[in-house]
N, C-alpha and C positions, 0 to 999 in steps of 0.2 A: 504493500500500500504506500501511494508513494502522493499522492495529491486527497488534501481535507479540505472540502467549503466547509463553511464556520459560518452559523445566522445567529444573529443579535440583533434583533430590532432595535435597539437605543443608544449605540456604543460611543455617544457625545454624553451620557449622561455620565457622572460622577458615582460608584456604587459599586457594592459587592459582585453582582455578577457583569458587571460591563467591565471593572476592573480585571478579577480572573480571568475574561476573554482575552483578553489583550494578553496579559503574560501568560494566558496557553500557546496564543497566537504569535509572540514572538520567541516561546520558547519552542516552537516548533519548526517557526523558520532556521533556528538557531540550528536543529537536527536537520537541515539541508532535505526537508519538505516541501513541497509544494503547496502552499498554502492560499486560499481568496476567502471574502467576508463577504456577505450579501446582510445588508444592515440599511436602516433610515440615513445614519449618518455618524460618522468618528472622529474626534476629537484628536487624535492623532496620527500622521504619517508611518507605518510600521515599512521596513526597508522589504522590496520584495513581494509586498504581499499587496496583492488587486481588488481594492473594494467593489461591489455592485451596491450601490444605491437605490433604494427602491422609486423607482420610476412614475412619473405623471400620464400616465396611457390616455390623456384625450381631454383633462378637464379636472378642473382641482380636486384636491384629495381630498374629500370631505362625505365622511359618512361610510358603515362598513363594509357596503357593495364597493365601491372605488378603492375603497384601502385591498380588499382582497385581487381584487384583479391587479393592482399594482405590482402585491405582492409576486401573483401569480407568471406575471409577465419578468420580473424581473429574473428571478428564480429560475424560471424555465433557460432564459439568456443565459443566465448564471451557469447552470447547468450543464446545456450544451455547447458553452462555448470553452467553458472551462476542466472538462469531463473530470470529472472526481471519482477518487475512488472510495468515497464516503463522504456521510455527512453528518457534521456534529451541531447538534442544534442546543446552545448553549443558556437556555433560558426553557421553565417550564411551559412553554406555549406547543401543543401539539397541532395545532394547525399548521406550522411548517414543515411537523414530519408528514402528516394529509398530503399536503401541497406537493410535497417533496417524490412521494411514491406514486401520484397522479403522473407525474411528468416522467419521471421514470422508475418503475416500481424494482429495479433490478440492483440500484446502488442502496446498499446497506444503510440505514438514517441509525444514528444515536441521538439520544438526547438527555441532558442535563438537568438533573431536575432540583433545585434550591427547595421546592416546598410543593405539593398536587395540587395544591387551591390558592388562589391568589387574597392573600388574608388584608391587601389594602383597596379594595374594588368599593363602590360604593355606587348607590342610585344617582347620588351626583357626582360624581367624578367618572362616569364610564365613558364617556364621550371623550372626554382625556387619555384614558386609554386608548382606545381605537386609534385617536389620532397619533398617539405612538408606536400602533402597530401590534396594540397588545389585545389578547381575544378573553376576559375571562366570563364572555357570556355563555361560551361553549363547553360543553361536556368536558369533562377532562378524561372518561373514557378514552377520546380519541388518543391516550398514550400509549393505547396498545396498538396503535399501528408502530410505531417506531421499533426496531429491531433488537434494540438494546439501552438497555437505562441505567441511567444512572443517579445515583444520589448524594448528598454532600455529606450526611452522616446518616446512622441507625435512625435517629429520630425521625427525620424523613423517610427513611427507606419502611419503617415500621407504620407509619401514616400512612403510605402509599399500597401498601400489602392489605394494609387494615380497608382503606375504602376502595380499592380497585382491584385486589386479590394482584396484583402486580410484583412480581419479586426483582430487585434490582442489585448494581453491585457499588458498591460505596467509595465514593474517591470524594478524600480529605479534599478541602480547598489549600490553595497554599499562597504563600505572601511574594511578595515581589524578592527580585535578588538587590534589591537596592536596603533591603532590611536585616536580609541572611548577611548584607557583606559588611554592613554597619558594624562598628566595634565601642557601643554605649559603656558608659561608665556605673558598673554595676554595684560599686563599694560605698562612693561616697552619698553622704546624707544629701535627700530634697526637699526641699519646700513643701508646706504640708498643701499640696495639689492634685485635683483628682480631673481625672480629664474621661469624658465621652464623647467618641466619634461617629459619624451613619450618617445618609441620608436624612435633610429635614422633613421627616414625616412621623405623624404624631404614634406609629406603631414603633418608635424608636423610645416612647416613652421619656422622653428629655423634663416635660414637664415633675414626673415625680424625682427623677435625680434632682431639680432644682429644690424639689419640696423637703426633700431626705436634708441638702445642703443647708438649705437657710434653717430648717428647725432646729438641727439635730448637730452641727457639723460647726457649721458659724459660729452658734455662740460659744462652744467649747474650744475651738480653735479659731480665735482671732485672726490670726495670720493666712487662714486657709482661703484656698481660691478654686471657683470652680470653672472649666473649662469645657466648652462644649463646638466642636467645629465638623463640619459639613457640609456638602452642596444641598444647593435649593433642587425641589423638585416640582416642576409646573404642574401637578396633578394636585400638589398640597400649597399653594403659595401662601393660603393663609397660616397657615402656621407657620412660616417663617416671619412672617411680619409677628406674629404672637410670641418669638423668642426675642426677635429683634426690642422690641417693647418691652422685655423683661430684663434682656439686658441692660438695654439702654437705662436702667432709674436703679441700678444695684452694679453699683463698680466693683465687685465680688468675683461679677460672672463675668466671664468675656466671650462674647460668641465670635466665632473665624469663617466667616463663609467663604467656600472652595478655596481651602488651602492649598498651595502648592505640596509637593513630596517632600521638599527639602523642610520646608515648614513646619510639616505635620510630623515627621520624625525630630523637630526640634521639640516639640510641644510634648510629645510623647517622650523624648527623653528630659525633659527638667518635671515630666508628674509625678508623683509618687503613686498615686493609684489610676486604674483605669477601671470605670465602673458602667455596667453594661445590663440596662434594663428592656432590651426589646421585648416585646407582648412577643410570646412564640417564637423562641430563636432556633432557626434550625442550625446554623455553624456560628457565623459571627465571625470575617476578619478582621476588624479594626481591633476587637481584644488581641486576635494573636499579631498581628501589627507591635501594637501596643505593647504585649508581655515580650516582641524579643526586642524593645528597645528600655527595657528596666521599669517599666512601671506594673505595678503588683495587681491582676487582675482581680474581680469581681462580678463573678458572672452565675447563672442562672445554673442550679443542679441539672432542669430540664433542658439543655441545648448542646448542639455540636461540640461546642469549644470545651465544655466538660468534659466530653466522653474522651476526649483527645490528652488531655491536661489531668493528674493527677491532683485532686483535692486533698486543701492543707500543705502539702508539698510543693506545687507548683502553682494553683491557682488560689484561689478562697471561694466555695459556691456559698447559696444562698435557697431557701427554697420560696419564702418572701421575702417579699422589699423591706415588712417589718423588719427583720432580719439586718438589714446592710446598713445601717449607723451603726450597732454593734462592731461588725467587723470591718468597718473602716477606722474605726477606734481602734481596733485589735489590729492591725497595719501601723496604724502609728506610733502607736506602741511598742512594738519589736525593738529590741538593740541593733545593732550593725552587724554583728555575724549572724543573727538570723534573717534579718534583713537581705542580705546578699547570698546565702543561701537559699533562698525565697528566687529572687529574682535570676541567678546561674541556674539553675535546675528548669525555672520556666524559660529562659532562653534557649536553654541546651536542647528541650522540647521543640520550640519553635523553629529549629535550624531544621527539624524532620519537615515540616513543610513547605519546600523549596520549589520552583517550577521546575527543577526536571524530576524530581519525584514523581509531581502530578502530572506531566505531560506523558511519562513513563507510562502510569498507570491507564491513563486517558487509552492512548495508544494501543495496549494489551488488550482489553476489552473490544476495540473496534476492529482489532484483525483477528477476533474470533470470527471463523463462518456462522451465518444465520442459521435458523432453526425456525420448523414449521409453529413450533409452541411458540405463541405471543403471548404468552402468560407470563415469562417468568423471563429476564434477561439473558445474553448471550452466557451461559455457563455461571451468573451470579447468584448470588443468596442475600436475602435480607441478613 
C-alpha cells in the first residue's frame, strides 16, 4: 500500500482531531507515502501532499443537498485522479465512507472514530454543521459500511460495541514531535498555575474550572492564576464572547485565543497543573500535550487519557468535579522530589505517544485484507 487519501472536512479548524490529521499526514509523508486530503479547507501547507477542496458544482453551498453533491463531486475527482490504495476517513462522519464505496466500492475505506455520536449537535446549531461539512442528522449505522474502525481508546470502542454491536481496534492518539523533542524543566518549583486547553465550546466545560478556581483555589492561594486558551469555534461563538466577558472583569484568569505552538508549550510549561473537565472525554490531547511539558495532570477516571496514564503515579483522576479543589491542593502541596517524580514518570509516558507510533499503528490495520463481516473490524477487538 503505497498511496492514503485522508478526508477531514475542517482541517482550518484548531482541534483535537484536525490537529492528529495533520501529524498522521505528515508523519506519513515523512515514511515516503503517497499521500492527498480531500477537506473544506487547511490551515497549512504540508510538503508533498495534494489537497482537494471540496468544490462549488453550480451554485452556492448552502443547504445539505449542495453540501453533498459537493462532497460527492469532489471525492469522486479525488479518487480517480488520484487512485489510492485506501482511504482513511479521519473524523467520525460515515457518510464519507457511503460516498467513498459508491464511487468505488473496491478501495478498502477506514475510519477514525473520536466518539459514534456527535455529543455537541444541537437544534440550533445544525445548520453550522452542514455548512462544515459535518452530517450528525444521519444514522451512524452507516459505520458499518467502512471496512475497518477504528477508535481513540476502550471508552469509545466500548460505546460503539455497546450501540452498534460494532467491534473496533484502538489506536492511542498521539502528540506532535514538537512536544516528544521539547526538553521542559521538570525539577524546579512553579507558580501556583493551572492551565486548561480545547476548543471554545461549552462541552469543554471551562465554565466550572473557573467556578472550582474562584471559590475554592483563589482564596487559599492568592498568588494563583488561572489559564485557559483555545480556538474559537463558529458553531459556538457565543460562548467565546461568554469567556471573553469573564475574563475581561477578573485579572486572575487570562484567556489566549489560538495560540501559537511555541506559545502554548510556553504556557504549558510555566503551569503547575493542567486541569481537564470535558462532559465525556473520550482521549483528550491537550492533557497529554500538557503532562509531557511538566505540568501535573487532572483528568476525568472516565476518559482516554486515564486509561493510558497510571493514577496517582502519573496522573491524578477524579470521579467528580466535587473532587478536584481537593487535589489540586494535594499538587501543591507535594515537596520537590515528589513533585518531579510526578511529573518524569508522566512524561516518560507521554514520549509512548509519538506520531510514528500512531502512524505505525494506523498503517497495520489498513493493510489488513477486508472481510465479508462488517460487524467487527479488520482483525480488531474492543
Amino acid at each position: 500500500m503505497n498511496r492514503i487519501l485522508v478526508v477531514h472536512p475542517h482541517l482550518y479548524i484548531t482541534g483535537g482531531s484536525e490537529e492528529l490529521t495533520k501529524i498522521l499526514v505528515r508523519e506519513l509523508r515523512s515514511r515516503s507515502l503517497e499521500v492527498a486530503v480531500v477537506t473544506k479547507d487547511i490551515d497549512e501547507d504540508i510538503d508533498g501532499v495534494e489537497v482537494w477542496r471540496f468544490k462549488n458544482t453550480g451554485g452556492k453551498i448552502d443547504g445539505l443537498r449542495s453540501v453533498l453533491e459537493s462532497i460527492t463531486s469532489t471525492l469522486y475527482d479525488a479518487i480517480n485522479s488520484f487512485s489510492p490504495d485506501s482511504i482513511l476517513i479521519m473524523i467520525h462522519e460515515p457518510v464519507y465512507a457511503s460516498i467513498s464505496k459508491i464511487i468505488n466500492p473496491k478501495i478498502p475505506v477506514g475510519i477514525y472514530i473520536h466518539y459514534p455520536n456527535e455529543e455537541e449537535a444541537s437544534r440550533e446549531n445544525i445548520n453550522d454543521f452542514i455548512t462544515m461539512y459535518r452530517f450528525p442528522i444521519f444514522d451512524p449505522k452507516m459505520y458499518l459500511i467502512a471496512d475497518v474502525h477504528m477508535v481513540n481508546s476502550a471508552y469509545t470502542a466500548r460505546t460503539l460495541y455497546r450501540l452498534y454491536g460494532i467491534e473496533s481496534n484502538i489506536v492511542y492518539p498521539c502528540i506532535d514531535w514538537i512536544y516528544i523533542n521539547e526538553e521542559p524543566d521538570l525539577e524546579s518549583p512553579r507558580e501556583p498555575i493551572i492551565i486548561s486547553v480545547g476548543r471554545i465550546v461549552p462541552h469543554k466545560n471551562f465554565e466550572a474550572i473557573i467556578d472550582i478556581f474562584r471559590r475554592y483555589i483563589a482564596p487559599k492561594l492568592p498568588r494563583s492564576r488561572l489559564i485557559i486558551a483555545g480556538s474559537p469555534d463558529p458553531r459556538f461563538r457565543w460562548y467565546l464572547e461568554k469567556l471573553k466577558s469573564i475574563s475581561e472583569t477578573d485579572d486572575r484568569i487570562e484567556l489566549h485565543i489560538s495560540p501559537s505552538r511555541k506559545k502554548l508549550i510556553s504556557l504549558y510549561q510555566e503551569s503547575s497543573i493542567y486541569l481537564h473537565a470535558r462532559i465525556g472525554e473520550h482521549f483528550g490531547m491537550a492533557p497529554l500535550e500538557a503532562i509531557s511539558q511538566g505540568a501535573v495532570g487532572i483528568v476525568p477516571s472516565r476518559s482516554g487519557i486515564a486509561e493510558v496514564m497510571d493514577a496517582g503515579s502519573e496522573v491524578i483522576v477524579y470521579d467528580s468535579l466535587s473532587e478536584v479543589p481537593q487535589k489540586i491542593l494535594y499538587i501543591f502541596s507535594l515537596d520537590r522530589y515528589r513533585l518531579k517524580k510526578l511529573r518524569s514518570r508522566a512524561r516518560f509516558k507521554a514520549l509512548f505517544h509519538n506520531p510514528e507510533r500512531f502512524a505505525k499503528e494506523i498503517l497495520n490495520y489498513l493493510s489488513i485484507p477486508s472481510t465479508d463481516d462488517h460487524t467487527r473490524g479488520w482483525g480488531g477487538s474492543a
